[in-house]
C-alpha positions in Angstrom: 9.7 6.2 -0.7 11.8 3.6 0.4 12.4 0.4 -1.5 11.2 -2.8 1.3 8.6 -0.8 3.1 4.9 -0.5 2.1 4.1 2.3 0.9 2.1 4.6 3.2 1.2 7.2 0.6 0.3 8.9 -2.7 3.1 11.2 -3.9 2.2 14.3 -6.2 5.4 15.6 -8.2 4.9 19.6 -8.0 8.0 20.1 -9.2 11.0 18.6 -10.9 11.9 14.7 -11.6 11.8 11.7 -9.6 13.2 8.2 -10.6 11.6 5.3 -9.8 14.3 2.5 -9.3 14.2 -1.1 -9.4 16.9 -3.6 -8.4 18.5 -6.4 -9.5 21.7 -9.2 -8.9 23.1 -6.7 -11.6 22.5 -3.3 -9.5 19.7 -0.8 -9.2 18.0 0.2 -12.5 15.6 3.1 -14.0 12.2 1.9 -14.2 10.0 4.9 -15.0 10.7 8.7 -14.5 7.7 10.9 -13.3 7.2 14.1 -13.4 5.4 17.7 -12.9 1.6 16.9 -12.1 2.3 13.2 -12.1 1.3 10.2 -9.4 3.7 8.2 -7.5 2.6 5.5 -5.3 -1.0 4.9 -5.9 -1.3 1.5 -6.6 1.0 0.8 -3.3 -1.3 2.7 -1.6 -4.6 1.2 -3.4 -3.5 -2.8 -2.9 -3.4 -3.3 0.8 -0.5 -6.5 0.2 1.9 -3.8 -1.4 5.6 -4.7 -1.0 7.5 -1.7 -1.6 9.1 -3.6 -4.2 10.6 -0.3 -5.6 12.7 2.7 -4.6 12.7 6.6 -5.5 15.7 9.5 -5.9 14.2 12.4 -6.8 16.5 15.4 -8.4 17.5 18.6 -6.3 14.7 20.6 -7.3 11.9 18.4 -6.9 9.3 19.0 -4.4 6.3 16.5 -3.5 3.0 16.6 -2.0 1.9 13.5 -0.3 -1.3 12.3 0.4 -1.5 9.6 3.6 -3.2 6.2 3.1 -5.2 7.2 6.6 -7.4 9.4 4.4 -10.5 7.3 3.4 -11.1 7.3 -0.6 -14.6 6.7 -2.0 -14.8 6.2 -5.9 -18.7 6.0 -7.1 -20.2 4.9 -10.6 -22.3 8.3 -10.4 -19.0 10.5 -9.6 -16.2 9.1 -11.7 -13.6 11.3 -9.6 -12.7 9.7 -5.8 -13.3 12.0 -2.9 -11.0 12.2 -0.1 -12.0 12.6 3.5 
């Protein structure tokens, strides 16, 4: 995930630590660390204007799965969990 570019997809953390970083005048800062079983990226993903506002550095042993915006998400009143196709 590079900070300027919109984001193109969901990140699951599998393993590890990965920093979300923000920038400033003052220099890049910490905003949020996420970890084992955690999201990165959705709301990029779910707001189609996303900037990319935000950068990530993720430690030496962390490993990702990501999920592409080109799969299509449904989210339904009657199923309260989204399906991806």
């Amino acid at each position: 995930m590079s900070r300027g570019e919109p984001p193109d997809s969901v990140y699951v953390i599998i393993e590890g630590e990965v920093e979300i970083l923000g920038e400033t005048p003052a220099g890049e800062f910490i905003v949020a660390v996420v970890g084992r079983n955690e999201l990165q990226g959705e709301m990029g993903v779910i707001h189609e204007h996303a900037s990319g506002r935000y950068g990530a550095r993720e430690d030496a042993s962390a490993r990702c799965c990501a999920l592409p915006r080109t799969s299509s998400c449904a989210c339904s009143p009657k199923t309260p969990v989204a399906r991806c196709t």
